[in-house]
Residue frames relative to the residue before (quaternion, step in Angstrom):
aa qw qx qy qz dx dy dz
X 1.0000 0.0000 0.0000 0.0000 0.00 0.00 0.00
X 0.6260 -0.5258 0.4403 0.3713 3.71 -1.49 0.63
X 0.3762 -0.4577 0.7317 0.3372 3.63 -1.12 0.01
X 0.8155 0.1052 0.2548 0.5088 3.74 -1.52 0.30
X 0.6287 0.3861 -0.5470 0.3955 3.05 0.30 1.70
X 0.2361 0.8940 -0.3799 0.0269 3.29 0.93 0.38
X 0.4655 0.6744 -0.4036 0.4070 3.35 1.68 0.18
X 0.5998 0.5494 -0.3520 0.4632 3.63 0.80 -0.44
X 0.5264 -0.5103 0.5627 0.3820 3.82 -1.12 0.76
X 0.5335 -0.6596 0.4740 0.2358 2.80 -1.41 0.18
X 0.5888 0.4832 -0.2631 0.5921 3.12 1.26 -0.71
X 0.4035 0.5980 -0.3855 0.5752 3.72 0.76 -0.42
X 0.8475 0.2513 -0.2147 0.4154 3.20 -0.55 -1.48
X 0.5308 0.6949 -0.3387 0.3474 3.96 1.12 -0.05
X 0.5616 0.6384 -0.1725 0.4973 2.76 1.53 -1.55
X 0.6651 0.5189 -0.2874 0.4536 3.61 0.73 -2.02
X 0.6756 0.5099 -0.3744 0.3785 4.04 0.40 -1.27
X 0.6292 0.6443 -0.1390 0.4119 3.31 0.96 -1.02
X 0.6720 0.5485 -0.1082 0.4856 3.30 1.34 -1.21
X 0.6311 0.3936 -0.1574 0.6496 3.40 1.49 -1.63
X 0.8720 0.2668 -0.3074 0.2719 3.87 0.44 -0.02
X 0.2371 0.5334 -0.5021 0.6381 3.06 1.89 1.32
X 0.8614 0.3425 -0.0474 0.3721 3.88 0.09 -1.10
X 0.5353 0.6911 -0.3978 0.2787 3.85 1.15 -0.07
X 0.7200 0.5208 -0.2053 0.4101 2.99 1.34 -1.01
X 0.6473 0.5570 -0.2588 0.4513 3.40 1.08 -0.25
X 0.5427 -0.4895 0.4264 0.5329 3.75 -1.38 1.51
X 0.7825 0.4410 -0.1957 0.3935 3.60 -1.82 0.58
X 0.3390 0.7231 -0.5431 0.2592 3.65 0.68 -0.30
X 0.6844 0.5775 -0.2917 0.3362 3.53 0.36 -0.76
X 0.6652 0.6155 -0.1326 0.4013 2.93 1.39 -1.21
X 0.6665 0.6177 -0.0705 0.4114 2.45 0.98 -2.37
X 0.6499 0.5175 -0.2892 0.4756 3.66 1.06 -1.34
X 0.6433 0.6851 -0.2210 0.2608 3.27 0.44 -1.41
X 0.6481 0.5249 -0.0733 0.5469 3.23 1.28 -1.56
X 0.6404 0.5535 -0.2640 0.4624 3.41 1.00 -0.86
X 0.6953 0.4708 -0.1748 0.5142 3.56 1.04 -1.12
X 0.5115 0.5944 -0.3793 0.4911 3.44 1.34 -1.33
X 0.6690 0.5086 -0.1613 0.5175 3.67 0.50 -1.27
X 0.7935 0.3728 -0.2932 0.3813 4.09 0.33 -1.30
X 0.6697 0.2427 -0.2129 0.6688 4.05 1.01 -1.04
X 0.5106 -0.5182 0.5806 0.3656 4.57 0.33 -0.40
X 0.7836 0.1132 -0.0113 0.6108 3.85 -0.04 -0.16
X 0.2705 -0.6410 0.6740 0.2486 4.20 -1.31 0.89
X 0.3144 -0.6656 0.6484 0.1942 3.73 -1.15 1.47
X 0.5806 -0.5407 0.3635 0.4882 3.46 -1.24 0.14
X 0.5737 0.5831 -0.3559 0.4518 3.99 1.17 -0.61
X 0.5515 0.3104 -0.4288 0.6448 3.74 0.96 -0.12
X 0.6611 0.3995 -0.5105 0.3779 3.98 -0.52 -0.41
X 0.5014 0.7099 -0.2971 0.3954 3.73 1.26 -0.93
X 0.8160 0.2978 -0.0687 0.4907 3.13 0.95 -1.45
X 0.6376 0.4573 -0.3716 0.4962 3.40 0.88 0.18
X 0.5848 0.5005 -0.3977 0.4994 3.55 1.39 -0.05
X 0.5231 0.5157 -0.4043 0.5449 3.79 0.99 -0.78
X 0.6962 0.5545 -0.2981 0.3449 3.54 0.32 -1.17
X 0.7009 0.4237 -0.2065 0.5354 3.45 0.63 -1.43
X 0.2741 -0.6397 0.6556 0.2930 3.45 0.80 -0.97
X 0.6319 0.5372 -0.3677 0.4206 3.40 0.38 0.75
X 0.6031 -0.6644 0.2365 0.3727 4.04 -0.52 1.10
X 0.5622 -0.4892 0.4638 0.4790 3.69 -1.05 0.85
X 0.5897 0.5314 -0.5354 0.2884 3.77 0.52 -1.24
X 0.9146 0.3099 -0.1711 0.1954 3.44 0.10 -1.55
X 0.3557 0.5582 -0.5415 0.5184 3.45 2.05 0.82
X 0.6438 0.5670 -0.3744 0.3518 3.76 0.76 -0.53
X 0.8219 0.4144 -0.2588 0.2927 2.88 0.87 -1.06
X 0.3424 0.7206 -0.3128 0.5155 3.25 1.96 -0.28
X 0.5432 0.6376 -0.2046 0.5065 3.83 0.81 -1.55
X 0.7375 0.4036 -0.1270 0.5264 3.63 0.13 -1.57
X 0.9119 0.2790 -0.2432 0.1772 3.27 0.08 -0.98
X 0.6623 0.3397 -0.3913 0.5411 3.46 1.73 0.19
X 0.7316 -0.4142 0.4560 0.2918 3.35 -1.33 1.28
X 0.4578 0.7155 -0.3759 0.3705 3.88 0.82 -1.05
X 0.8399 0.3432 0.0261 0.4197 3.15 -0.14 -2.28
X 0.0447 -0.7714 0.6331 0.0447 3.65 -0.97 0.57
X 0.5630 -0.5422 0.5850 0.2166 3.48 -1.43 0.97
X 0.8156 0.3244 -0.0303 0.4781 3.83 0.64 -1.03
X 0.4898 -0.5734 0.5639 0.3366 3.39 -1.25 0.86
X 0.2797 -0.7535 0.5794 0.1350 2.81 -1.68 0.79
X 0.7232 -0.3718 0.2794 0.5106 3.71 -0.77 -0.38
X 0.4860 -0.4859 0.5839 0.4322 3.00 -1.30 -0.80
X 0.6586 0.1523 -0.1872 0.7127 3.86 1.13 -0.70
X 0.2898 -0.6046 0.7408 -0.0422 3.66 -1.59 1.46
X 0.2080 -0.6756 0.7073 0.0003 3.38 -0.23 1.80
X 0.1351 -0.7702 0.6144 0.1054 3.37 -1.25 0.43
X 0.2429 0.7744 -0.5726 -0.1158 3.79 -0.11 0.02
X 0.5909 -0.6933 0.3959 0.1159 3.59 -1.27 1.53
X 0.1137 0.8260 -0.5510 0.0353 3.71 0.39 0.76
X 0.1563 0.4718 -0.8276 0.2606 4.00 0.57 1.19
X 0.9236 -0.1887 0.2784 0.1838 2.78 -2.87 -0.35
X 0.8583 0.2643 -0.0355 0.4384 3.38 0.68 -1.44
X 0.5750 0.3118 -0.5251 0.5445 3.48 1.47 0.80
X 0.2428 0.7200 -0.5221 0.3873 3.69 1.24 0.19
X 0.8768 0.3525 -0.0660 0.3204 2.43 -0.55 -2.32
X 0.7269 0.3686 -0.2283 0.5326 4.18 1.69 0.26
X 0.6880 -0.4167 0.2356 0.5455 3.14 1.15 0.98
X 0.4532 0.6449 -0.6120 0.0642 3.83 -0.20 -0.11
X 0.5984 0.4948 -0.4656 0.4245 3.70 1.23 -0.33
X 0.6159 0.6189 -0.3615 0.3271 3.56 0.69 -0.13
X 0.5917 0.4517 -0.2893 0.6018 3.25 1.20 -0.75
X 0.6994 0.4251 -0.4120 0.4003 3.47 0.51 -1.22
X 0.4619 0.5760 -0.4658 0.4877 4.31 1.40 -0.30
X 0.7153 0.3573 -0.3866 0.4597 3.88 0.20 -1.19
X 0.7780 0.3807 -0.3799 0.3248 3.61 0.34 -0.68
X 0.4690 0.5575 -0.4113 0.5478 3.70 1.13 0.46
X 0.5714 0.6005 -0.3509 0.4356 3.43 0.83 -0.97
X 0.7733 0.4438 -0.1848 0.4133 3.38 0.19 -1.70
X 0.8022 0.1347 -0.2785 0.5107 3.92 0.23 -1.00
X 0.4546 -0.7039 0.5131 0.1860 3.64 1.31 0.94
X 0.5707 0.2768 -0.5755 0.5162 3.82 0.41 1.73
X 0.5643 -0.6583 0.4491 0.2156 3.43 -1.70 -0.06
X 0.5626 -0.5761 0.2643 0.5308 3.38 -0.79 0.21
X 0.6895 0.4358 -0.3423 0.4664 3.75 -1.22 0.74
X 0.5786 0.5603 -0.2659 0.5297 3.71 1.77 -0.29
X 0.1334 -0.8156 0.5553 0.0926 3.25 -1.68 0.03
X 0.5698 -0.5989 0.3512 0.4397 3.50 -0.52 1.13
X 0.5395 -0.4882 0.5008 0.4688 3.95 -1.50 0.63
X 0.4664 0.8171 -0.2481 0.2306 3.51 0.87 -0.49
X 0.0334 -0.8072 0.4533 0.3766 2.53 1.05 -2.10
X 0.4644 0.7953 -0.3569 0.1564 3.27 1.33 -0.25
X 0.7105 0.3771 0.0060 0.5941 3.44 1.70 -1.68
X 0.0080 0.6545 -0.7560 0.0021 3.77 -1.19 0.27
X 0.0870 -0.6936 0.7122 0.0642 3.61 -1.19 1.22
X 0.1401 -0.7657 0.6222 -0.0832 3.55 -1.14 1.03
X 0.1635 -0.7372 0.6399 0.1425 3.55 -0.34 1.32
X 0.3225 -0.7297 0.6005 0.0534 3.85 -0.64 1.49
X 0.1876 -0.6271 0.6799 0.3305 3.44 -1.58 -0.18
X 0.8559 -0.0418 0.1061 0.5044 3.47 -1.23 0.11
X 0.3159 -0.7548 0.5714 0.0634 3.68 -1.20 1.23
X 0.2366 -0.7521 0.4355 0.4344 2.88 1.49 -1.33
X 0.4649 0.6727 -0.3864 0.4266 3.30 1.41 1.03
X 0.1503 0.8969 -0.4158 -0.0087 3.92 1.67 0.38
X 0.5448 0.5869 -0.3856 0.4584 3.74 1.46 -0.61
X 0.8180 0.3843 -0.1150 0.4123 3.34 0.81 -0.72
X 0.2820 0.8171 -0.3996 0.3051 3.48 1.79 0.60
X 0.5294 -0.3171 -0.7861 0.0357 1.44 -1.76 1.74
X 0.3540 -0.6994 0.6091 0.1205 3.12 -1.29 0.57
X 0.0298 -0.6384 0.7657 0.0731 3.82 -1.17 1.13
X 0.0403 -0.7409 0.6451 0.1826 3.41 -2.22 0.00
X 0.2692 -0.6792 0.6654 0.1530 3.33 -0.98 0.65
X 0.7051 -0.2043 0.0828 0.6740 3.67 -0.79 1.32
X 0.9136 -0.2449 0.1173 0.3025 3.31 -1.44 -1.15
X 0.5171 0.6513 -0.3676 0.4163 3.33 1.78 0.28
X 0.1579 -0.8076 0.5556 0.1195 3.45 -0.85 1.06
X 0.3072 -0.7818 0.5391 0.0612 3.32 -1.61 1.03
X 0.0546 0.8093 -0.5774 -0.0933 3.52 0.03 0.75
X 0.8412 0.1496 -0.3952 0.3373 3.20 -2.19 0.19
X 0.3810 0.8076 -0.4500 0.0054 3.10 0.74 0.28
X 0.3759 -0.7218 0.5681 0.1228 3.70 -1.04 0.88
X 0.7697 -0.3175 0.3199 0.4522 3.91 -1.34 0.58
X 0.7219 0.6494 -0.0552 0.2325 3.31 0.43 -1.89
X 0.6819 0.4698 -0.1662 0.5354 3.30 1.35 -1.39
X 0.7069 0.6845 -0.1381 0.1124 3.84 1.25 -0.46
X 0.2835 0.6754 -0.3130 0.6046 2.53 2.65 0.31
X 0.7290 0.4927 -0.1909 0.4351 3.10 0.40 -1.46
X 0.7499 0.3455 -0.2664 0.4973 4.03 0.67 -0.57
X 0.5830 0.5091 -0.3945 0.4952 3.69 1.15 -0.57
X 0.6185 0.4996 -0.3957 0.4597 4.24 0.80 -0.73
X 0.7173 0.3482 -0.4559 0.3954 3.77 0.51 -0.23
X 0.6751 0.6069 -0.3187 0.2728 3.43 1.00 0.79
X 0.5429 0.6647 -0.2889 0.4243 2.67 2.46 -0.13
């Protein structure tokens, strides 16, 4: 068990030990673990990074900094639906900050936020690799192309 981690379920934090002693020994562990957890609780709390640093035997700094530096990993729960909204060049340059304004408007948080709910997460993205189809929003794995201010009432309700 963690020292001073008593925020983490317990059963959670069962799962994580379990995870890091299937995966420690292998090139990557850090990674490898990370992704797993990213994937087992949605978002790495600081009490899981805790424990994988005791675990690895390796400093909290350099599970954090690992955490921080790919786009991948998140500090914060997310929703249940992960709005994306695609701000590369060519959904830019067609309005994607606008849509990505109406959808802020409506569940009234910002991008990087999450409804008190928990239901929504809005994520300004770079490139999707969807430019034919700019601007481009997603919702988990559904993509929305051409998509205009207007159309975003209507695509956010099939999610309540």
């Amino acid at each position: 068990m963690c020292k001073d981690c008593s925020g983490l379920n317990p059963d959670i934090e069962k799962k994580l030990l379990e995870i890091i002693e299937i995966d420690k020994d292998k090139k990557g562990s850090a990674m490898i673990i990370l992704h797993k957890v990213q994937e087992l609780i949605g978002y790495i709390p600081f009490e899981a990074q805790k424990i994988i640093a005791e675990n690895l035997n390796i400093p909290m700094a350099q599970i954090y900094g690992i955490v921080t530096f790919y786009s991948r990993f998140t500090l914060e729960p997310v929703g249940k639906y992960k709005i994306g909204v695609c701000l590369g060049t060519a959904c830019y340059v067609k309005g994607s900050d606008k849509v990505l304004e109406k959808i802020e408007e409506i569940l009234k948080i910002k991008a990087g936020q999450t409804t008190d709910d928990g239901k929504f997460s809005i994520d300004a993205t770079r490139c999707v690799g969807a430019c034919g189809l700019a601007p481009v929003m997603t919702v988990n794995e559904d993509v929305y192309g051409k998509m205009e201010p207007d159309k975003v009432s209507e695509i956010l309700a099939k999610y309540h």
